[in-house]
Every structure is written in structure tokens, then in C-alpha cells.
Gaussian input, Z-matrix of N, CA and C with variables (Angstrom, degrees):
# hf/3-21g

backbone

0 1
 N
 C     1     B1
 C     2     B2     1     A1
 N     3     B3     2     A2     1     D1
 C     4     B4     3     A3     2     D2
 C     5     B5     4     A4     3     D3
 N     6     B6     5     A5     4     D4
 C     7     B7     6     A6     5     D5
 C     8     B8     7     A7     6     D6
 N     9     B9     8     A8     7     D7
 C    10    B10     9     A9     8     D8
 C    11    B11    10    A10     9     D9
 N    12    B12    11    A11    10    D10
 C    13    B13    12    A12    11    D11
 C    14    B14    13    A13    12    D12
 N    15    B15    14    A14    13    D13
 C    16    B16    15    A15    14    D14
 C    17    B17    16    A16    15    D15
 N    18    B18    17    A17    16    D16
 C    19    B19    18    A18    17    D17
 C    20    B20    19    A19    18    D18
 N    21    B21    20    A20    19    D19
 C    22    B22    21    A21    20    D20
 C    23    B23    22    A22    21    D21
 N    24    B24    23    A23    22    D22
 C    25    B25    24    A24    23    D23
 C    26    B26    25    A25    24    D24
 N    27    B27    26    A26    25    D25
 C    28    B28    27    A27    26    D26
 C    29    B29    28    A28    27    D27
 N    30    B30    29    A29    28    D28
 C    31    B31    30    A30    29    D29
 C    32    B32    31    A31    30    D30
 N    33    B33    32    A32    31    D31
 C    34    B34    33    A33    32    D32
 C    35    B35    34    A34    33    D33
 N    36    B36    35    A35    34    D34
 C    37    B37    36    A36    35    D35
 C    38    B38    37    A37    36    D36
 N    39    B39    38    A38    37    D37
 C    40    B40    39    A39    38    D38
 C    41    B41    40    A40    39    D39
 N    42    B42    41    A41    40    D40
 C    43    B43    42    A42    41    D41
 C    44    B44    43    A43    42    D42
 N    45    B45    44    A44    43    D43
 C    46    B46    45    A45    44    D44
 C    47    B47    46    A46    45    D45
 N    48    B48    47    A47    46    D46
 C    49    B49    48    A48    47    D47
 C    50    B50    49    A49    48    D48
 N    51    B51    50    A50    49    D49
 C    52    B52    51    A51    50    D50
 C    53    B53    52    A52    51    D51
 N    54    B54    53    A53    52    D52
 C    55    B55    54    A54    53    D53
 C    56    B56    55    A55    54    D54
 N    57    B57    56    A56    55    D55
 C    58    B58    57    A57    56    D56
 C    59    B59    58    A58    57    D57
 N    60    B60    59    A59    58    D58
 C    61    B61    60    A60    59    D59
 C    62    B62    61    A61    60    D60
 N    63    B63    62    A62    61    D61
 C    64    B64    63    A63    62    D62
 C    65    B65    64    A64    63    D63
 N    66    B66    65    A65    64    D64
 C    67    B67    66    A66    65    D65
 C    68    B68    67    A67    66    D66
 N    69    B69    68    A68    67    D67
 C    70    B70    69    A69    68    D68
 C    71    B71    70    A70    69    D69
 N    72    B72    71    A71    70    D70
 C    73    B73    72    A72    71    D71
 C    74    B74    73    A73    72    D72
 N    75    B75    74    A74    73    D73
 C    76    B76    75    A75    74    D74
 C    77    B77    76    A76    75    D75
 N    78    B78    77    A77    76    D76
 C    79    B79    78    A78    77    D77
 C    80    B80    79    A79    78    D78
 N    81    B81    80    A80    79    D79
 C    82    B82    81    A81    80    D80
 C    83    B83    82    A82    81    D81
 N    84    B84    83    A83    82    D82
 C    85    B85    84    A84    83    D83
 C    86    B86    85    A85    84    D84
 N    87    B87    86    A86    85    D85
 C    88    B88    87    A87    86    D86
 C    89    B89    88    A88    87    D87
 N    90    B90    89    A89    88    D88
 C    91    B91    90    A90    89    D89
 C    92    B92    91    A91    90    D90
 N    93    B93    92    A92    91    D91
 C    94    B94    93    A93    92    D92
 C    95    B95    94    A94    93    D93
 N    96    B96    95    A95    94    D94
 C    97    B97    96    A96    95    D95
 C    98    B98    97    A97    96    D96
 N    99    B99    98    A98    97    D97
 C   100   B100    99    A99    98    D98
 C   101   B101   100   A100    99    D99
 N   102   B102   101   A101   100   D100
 C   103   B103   102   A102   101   D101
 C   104   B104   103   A103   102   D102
 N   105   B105   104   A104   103   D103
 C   106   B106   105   A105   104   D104
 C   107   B107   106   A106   105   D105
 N   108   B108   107   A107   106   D106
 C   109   B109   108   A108   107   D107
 C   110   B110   109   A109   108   D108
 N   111   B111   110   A110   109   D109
 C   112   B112   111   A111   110   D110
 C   113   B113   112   A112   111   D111
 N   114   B114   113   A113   112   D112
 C   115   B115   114   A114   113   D113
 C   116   B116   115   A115   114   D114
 N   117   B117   116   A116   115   D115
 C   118   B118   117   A117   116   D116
 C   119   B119   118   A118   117   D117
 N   120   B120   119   A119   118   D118
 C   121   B121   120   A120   119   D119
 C   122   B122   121   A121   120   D120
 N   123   B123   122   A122   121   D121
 C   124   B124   123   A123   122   D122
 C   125   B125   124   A124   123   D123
 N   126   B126   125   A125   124   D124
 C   127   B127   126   A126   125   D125
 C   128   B128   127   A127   126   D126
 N   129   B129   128   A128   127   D127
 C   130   B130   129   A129   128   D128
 C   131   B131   130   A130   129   D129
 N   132   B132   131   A131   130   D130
 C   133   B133   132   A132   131   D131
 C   134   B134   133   A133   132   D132
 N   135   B135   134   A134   133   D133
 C   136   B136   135   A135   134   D134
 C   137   B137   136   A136   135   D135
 N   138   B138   137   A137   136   D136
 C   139   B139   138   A138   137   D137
 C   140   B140   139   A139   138   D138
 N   141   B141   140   A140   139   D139
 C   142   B142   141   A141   140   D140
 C   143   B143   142   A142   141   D141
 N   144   B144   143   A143   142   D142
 C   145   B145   144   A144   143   D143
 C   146   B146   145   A145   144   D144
 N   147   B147   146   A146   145   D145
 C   148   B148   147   A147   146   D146
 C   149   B149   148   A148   147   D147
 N   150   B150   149   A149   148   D148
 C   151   B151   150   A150   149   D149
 C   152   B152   151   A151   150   D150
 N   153   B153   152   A152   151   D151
 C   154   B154   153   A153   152   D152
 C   155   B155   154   A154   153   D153
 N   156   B156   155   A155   154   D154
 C   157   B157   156   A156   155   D155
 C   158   B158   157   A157   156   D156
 N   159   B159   158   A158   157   D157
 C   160   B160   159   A159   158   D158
 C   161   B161   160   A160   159   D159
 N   162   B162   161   A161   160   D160
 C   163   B163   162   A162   161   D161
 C   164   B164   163   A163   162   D162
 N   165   B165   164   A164   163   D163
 C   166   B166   165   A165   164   D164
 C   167   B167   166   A166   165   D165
 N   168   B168   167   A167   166   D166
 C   169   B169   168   A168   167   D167
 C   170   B170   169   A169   168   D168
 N   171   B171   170   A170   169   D169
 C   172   B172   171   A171   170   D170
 C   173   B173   172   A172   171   D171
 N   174   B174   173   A173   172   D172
 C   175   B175   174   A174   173   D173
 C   176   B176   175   A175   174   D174
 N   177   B177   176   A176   175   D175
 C   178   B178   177   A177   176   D176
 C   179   B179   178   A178   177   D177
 N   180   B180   179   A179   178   D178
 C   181   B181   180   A180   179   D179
 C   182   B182   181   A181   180   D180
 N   183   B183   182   A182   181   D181
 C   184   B184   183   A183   182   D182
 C   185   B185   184   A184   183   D183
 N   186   B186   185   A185   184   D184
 C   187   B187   186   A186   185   D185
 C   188   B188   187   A187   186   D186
 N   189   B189   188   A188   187   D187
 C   190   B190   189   A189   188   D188
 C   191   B191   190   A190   189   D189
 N   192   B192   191   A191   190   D190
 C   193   B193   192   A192   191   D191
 C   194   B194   193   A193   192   D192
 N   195   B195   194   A194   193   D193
 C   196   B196   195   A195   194   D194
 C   197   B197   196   A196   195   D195
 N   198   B198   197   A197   196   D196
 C   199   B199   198   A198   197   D197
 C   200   B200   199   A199   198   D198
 N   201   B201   200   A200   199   D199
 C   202   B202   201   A201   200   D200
 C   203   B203   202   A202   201   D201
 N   204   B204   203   A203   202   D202
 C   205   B205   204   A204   203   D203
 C   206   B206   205   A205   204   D204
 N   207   B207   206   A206   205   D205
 C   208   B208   207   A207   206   D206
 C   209   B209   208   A208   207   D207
 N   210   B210   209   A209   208   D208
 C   211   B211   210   A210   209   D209
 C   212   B212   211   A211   210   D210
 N   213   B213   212   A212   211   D211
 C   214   B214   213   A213   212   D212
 C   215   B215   214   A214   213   D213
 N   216   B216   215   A215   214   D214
 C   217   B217   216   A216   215   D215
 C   218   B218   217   A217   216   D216
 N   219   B219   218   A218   217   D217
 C   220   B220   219   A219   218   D218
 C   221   B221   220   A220   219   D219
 N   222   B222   221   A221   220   D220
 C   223   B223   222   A222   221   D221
 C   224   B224   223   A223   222   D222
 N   225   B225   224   A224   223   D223
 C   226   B226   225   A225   224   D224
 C   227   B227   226   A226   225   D225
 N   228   B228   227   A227   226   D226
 C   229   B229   228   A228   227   D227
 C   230   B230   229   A229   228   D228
 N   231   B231   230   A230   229   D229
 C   232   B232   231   A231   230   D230
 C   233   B233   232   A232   231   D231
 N   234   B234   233   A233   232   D232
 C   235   B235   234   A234   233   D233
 C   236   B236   235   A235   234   D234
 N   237   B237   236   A236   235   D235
 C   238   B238   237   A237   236   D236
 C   239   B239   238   A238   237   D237
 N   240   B240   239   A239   238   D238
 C   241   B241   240   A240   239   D239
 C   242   B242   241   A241   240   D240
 N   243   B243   242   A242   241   D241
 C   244   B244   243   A243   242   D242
 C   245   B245   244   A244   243   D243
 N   246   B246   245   A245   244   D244
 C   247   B247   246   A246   245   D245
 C   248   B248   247   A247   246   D246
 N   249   B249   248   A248   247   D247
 C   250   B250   249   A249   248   D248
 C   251   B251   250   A250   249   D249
 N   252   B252   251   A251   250   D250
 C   253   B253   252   A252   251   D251
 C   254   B254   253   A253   252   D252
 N   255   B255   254   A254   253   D253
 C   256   B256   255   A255   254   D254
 C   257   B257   256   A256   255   D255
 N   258   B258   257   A257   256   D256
 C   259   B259   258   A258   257   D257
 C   260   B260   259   A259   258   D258
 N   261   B261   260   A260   259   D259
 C   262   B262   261   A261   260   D260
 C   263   B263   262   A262   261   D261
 N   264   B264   263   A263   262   D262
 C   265   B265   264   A264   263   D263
 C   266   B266   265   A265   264   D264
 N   267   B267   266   A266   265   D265
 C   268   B268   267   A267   266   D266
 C   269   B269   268   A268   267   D267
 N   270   B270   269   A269   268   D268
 C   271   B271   270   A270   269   D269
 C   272   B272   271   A271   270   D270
 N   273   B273   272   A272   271   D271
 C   274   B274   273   A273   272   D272
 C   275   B275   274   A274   273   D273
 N   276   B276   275   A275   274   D274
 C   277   B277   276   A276   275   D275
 C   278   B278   277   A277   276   D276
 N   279   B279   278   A278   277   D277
 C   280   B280   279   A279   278   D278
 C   281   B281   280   A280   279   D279
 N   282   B282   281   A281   280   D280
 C   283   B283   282   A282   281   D281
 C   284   B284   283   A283   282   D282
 N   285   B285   284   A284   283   D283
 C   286   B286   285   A285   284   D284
 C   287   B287   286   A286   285   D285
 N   288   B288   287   A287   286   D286
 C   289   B289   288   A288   287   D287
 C   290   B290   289   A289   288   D288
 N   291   B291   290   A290   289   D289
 C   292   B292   291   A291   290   D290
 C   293   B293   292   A292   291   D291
 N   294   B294   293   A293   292   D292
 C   295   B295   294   A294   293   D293
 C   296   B296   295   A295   294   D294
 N   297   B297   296   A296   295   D295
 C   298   B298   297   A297   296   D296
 C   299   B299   298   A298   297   D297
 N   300   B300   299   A299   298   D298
 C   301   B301   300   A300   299   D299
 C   302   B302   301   A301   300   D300
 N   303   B303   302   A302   301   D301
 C   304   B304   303   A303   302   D302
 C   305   B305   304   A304   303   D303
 N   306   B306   305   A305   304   D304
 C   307   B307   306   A306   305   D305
 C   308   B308   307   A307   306   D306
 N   309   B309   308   A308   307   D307
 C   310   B310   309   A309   308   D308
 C   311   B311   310   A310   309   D309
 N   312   B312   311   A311   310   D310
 C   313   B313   312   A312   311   D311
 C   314   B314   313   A313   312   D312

   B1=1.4442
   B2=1.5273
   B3=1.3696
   B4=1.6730
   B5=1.4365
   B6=1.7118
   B7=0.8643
   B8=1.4824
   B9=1.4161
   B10=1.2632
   B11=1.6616
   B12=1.2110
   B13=1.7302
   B14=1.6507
   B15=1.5850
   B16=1.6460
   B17=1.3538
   B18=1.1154
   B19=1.6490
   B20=1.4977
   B21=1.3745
   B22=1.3694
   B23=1.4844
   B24=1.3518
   B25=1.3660
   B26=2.1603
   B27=1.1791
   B28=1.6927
   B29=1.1477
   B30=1.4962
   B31=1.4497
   B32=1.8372
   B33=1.6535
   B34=1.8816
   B35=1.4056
   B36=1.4297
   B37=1.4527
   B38=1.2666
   B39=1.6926
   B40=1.2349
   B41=1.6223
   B42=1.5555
   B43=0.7345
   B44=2.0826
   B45=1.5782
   B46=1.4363
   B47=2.1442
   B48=0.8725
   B49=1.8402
   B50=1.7470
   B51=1.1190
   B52=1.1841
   B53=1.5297
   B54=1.7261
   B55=1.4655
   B56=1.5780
   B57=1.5420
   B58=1.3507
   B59=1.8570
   B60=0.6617
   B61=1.9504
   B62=1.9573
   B63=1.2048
   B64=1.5473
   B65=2.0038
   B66=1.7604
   B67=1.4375
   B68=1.7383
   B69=0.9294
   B70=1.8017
   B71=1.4216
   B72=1.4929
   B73=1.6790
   B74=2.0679
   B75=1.1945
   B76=1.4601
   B77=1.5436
   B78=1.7335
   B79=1.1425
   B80=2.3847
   B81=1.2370
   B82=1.4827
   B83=1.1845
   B84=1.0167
   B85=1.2643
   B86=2.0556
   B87=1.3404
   B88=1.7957
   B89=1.5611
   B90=1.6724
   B91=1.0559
   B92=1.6722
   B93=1.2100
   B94=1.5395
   B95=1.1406
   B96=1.3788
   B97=1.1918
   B98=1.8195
   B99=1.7622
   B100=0.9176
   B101=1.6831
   B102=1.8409
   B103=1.4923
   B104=1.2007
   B105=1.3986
   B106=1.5480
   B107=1.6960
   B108=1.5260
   B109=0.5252
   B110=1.4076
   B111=1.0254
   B112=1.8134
   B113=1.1965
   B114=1.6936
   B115=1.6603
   B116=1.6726
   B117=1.7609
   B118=1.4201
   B119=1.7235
   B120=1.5071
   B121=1.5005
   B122=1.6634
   B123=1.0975
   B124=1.7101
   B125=1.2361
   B126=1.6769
   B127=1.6846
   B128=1.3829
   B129=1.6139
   B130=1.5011
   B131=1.2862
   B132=1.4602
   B133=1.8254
   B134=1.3791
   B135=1.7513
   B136=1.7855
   B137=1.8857
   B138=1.3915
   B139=1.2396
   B140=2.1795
   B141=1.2694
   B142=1.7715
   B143=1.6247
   B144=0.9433
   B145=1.5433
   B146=1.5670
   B147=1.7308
   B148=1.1749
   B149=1.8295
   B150=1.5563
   B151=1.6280
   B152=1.6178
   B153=1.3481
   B154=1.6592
   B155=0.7846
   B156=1.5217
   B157=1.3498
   B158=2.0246
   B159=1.4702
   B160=1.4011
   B161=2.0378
   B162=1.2473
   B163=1.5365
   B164=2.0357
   B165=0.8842
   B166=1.1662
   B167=1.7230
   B168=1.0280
   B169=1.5566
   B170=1.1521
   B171=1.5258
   B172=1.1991
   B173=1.6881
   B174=0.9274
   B175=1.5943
   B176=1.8063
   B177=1.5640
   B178=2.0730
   B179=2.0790
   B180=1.4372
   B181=1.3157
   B182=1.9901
   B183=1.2390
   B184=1.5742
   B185=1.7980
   B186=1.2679
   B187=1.5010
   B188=2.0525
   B189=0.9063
   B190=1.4106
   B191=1.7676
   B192=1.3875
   B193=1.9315
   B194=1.2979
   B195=1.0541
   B196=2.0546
   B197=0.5713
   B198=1.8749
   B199=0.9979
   B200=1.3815
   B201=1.3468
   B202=1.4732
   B203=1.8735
   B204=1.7848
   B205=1.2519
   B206=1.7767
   B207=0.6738
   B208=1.6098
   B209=1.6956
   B210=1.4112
   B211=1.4833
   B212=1.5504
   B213=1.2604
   B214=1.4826
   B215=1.7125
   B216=1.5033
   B217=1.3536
   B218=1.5654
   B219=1.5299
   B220=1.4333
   B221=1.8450
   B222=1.1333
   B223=1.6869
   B224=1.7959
   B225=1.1812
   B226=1.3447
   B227=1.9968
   B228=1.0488
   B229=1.6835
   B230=1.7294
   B231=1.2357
   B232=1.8078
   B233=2.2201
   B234=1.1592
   B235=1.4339
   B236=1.2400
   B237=1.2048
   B238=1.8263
   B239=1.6121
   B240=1.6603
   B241=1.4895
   B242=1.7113
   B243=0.9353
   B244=1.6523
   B245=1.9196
   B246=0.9626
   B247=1.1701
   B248=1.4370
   B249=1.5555
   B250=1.7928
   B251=2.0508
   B252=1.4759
   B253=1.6852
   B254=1.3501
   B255=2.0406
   B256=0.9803
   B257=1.2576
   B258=1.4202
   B259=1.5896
   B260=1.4184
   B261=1.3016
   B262=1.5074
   B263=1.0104
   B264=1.5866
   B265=1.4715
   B266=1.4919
   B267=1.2022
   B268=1.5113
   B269=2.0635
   B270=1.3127
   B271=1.0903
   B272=1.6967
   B273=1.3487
   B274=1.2846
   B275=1.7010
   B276=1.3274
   B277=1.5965
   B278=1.6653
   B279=1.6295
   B280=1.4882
   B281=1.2323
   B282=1.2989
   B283=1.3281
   B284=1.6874
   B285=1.6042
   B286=1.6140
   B287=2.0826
   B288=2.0963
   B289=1.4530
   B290=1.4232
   B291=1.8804
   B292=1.7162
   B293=1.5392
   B294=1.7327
   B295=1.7200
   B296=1.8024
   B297=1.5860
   B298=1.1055
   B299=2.0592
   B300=1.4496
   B301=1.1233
   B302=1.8588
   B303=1.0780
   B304=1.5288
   B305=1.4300
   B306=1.3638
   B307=1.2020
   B308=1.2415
   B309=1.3332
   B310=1.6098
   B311=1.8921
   B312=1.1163
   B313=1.5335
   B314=1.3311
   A1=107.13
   A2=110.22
   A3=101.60
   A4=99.71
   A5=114.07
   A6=136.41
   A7=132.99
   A8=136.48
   A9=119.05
   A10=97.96
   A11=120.18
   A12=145.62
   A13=87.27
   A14=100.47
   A15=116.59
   A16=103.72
   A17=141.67
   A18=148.28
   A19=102.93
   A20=106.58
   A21=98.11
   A22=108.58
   A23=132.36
   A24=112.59
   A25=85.38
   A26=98.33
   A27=89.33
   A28=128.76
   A29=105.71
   A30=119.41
   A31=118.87
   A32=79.98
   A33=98.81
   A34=106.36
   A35=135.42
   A36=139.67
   A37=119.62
   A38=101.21
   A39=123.02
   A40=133.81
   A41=104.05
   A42=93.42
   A43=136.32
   A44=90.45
   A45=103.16
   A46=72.82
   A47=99.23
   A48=101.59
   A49=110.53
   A50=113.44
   A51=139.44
   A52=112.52
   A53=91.01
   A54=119.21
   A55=85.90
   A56=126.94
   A57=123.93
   A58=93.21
   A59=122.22
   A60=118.26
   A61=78.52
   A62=122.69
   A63=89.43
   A64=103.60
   A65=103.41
   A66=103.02
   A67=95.07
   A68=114.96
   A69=128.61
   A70=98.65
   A71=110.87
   A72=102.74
   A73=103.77
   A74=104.82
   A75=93.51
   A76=113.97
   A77=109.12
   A78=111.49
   A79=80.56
   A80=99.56
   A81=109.63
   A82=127.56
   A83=102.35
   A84=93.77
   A85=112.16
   A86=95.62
   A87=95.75
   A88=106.42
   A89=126.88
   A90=103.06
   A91=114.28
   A92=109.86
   A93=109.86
   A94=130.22
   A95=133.02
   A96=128.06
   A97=92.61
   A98=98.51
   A99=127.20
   A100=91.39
   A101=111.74
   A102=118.42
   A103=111.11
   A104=146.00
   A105=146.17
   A106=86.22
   A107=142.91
   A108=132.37
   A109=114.84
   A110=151.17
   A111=150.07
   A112=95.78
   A113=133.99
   A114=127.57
   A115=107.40
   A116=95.98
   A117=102.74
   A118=91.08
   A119=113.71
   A120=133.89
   A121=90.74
   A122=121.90
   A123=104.76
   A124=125.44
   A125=120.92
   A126=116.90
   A127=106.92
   A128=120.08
   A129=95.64
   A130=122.04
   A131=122.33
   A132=117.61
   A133=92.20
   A134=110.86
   A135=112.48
   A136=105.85
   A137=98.67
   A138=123.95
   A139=73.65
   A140=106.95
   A141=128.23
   A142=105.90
   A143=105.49
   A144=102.63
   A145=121.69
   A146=104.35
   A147=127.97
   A148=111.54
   A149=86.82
   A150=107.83
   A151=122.07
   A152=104.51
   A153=124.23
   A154=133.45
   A155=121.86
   A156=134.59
   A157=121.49
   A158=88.43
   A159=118.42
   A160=88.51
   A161=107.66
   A162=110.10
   A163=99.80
   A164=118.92
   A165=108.31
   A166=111.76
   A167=130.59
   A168=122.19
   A169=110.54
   A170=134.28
   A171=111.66
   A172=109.94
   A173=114.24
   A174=116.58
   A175=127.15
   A176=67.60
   A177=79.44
   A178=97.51
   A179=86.14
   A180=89.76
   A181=122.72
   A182=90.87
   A183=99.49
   A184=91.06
   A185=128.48
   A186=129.33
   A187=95.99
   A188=122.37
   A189=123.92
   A190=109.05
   A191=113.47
   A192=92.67
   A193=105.54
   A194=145.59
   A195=111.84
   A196=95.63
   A197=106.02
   A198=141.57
   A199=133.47
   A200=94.91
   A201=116.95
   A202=87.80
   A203=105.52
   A204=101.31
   A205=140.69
   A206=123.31
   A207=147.09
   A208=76.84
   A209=135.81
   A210=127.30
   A211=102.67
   A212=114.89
   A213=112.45
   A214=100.32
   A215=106.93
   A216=119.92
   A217=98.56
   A218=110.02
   A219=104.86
   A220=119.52
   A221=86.22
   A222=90.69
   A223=107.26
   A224=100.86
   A225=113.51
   A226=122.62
   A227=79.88
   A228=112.58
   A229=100.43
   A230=100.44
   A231=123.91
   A232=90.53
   A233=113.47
   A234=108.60
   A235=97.88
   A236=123.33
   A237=120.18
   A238=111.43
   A239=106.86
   A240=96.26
   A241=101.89
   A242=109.76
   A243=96.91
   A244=94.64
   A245=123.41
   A246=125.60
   A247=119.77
   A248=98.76
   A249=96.10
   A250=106.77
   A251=90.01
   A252=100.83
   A253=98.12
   A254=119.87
   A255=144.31
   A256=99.83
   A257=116.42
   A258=136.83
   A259=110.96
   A260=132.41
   A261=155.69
   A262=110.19
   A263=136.27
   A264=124.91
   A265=78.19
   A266=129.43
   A267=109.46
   A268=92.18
   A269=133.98
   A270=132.52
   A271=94.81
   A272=130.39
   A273=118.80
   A274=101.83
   A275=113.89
   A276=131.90
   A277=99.29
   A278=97.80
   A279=121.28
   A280=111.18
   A281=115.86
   A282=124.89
   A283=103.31
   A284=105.60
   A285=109.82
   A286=118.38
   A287=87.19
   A288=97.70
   A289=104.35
   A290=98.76
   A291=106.69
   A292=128.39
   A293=103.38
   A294=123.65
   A295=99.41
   A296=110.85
   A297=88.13
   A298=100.62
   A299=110.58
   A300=122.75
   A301=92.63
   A302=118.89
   A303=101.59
   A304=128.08
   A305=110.59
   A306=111.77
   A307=137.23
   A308=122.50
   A309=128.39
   A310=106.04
   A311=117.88
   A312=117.32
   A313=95.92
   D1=114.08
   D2=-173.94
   D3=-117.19
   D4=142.87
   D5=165.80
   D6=-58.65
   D7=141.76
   D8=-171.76
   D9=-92.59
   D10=153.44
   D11=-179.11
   D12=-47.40
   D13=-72.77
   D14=-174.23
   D15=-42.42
   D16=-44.08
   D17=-179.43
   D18=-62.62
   D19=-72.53
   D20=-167.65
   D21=-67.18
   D22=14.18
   D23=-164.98
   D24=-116.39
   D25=-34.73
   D26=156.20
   D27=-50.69
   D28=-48.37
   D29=176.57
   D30=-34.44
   D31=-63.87
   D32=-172.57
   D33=-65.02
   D34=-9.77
   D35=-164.49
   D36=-97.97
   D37=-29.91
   D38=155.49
   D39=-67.31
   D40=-40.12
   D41=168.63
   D42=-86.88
   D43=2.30
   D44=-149.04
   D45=-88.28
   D46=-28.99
   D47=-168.93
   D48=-83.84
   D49=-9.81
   D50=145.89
   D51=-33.26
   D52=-86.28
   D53=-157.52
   D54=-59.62
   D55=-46.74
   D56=-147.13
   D57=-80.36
   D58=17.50
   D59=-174.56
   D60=-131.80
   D61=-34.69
   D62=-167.07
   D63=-82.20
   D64=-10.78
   D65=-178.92
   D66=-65.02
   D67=-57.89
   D68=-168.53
   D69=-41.12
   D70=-54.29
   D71=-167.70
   D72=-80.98
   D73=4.41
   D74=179.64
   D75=-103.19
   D76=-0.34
   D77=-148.46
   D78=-107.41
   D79=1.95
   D80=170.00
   D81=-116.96
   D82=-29.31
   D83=154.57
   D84=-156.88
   D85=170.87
   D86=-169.49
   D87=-66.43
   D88=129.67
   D89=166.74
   D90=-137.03
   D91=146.76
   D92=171.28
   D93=-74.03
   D94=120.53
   D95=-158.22
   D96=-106.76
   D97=162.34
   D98=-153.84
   D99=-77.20
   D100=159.56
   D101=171.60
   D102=-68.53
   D103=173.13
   D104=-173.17
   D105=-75.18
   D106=-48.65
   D107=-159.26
   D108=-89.24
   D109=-23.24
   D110=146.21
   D111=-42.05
   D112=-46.39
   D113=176.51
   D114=-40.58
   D115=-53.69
   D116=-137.95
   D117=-63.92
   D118=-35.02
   D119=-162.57
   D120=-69.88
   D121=-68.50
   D122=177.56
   D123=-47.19
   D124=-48.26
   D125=177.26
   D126=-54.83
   D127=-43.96
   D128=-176.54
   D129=-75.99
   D130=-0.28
   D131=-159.26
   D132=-97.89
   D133=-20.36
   D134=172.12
   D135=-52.99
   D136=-56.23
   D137=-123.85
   D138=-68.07
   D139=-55.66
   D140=161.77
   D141=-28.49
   D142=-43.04
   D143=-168.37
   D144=-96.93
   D145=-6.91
   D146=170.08
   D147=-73.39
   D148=-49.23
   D149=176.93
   D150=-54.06
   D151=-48.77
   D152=152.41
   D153=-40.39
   D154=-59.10
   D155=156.80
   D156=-34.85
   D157=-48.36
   D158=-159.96
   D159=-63.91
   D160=-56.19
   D161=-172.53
   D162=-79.09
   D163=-25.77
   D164=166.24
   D165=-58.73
   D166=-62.10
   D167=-179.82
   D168=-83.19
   D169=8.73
   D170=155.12
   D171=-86.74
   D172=-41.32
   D173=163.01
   D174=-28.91
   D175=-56.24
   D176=-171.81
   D177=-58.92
   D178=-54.86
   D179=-175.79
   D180=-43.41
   D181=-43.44
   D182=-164.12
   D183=-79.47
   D184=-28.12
   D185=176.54
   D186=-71.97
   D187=-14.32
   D188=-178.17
   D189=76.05
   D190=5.21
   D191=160.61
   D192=-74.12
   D193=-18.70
   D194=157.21
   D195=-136.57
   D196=162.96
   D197=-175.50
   D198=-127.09
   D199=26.69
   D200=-163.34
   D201=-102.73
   D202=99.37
   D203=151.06
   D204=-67.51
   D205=-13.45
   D206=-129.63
   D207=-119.79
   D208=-60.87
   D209=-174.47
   D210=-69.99
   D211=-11.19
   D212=-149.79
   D213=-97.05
   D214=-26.95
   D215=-170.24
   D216=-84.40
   D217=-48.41
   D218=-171.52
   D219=-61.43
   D220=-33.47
   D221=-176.38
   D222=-67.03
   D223=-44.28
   D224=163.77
   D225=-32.10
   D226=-57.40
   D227=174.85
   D228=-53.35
   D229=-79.65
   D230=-179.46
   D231=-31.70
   D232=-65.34
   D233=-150.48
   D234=-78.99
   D235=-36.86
   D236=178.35
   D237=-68.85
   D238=-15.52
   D239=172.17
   D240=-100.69
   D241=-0.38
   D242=179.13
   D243=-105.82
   D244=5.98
   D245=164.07
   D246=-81.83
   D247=-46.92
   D248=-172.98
   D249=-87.04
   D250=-4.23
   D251=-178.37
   D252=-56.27
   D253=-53.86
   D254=-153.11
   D255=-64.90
   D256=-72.73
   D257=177.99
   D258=-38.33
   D259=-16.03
   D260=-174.09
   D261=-91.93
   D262=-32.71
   D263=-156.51
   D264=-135.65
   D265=3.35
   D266=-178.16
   D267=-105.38
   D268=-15.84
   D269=-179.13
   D270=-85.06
   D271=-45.13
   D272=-160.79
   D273=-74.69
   D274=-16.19
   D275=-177.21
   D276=-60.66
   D277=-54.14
   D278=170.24
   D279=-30.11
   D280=-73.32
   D281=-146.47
   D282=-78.37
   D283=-49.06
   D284=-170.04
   D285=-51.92
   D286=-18.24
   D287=-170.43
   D288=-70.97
   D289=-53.45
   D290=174.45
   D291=-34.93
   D292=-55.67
   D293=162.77
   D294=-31.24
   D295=-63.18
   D296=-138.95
   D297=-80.74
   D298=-5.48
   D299=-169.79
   D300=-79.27
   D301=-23.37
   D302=167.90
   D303=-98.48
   D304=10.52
   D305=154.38
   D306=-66.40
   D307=131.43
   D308=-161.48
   D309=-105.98
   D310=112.88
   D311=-176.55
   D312=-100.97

């Protein structure tokens, strides 16, 4: 499943504007940041709630209360890219584990 350049380069922009609002709010006050794993547990409950979302307007839609294609496509968009985001960092997760499982000490 390959990612588009244009995707991942949203991706990194997002996240780099992220980091730059969490420097601002740290630079006011002290803050504790979350374990890798409360991270990992929020990105996926997003990524879940994107998916939810995603079958919620296809529903409404296909029951005919809206008719707004144009919201229906984008959201669409939003969860299939936070899907293959997922599928992306969970293969490179893959691989770095394999790497390190063939290492010989």
C-alpha cells in the first residue's frame, strides 16, 4: 500500500505544526508529556473515531438524510488517509522489530 508524496508531505506539516504549538504551550508553562503509549492509545482511538464517523455518513447518506456529497467524500478521504497513515507506521514498527530480532549479541 503506497503512500502518496502529497500525503505524506501533509502528514509531516501537520505534524511539524503540532510540535510547534506544543513548543509555545511548553514555553508557558511546564508540561508533562504523555507515555509513547497514552500517544499510541489516542492516535489510534482518533484514527477509530475517524472510521465511525466515516460509516456514520455513509449510512445517513445511503438512508437519504443528506445529501451533501462533497462532506461525504471528504470525510471519506480523512479516514482512508488516517488508515493507510496507520498501516504505515504499524509496518515500519514491523520491520524495525524483525531488524532488531535478527540481531546476534
Amino acid at each position: 500500500m503506497a503512500i502518496s508524496p502529497l500525503a505524506l508531505k501533509a502528514y509531516t506539516n501537520a505534524i511539524q505544526a503540532s510540535k510547534n504549538l506544543d513548543i509555545q504551550k511548553s514555553k508557558k508553562e511546564h508540561k508533562t508529556y504523555d507515555s509513547f503509549t497514552d500517544t499510541l492509545k489516542k492516535s489510534l482511538q482518533k484514527v477509530n473515531d475517524l472510521q465511525e464517523q466515516r460509516n456514520e455518513m455513509i449510512e445517513s447518506f445511503a438512508a437519504g438524510e443528506k445529501q451533501n456529497v462533497h462532506e461525504l467524500m471528504i470525510t471519506l478521504q480523512k479516514a482512508g488517509l488516517a488508515m493507510q497513515m496507520t498501516a504505515a507506521v504499524r509496518n515500519k514498527v514491523l520491520e524495525a522489530y524483525k531488524e532488531l530480532m535478527r540481531i546476534q549479541f
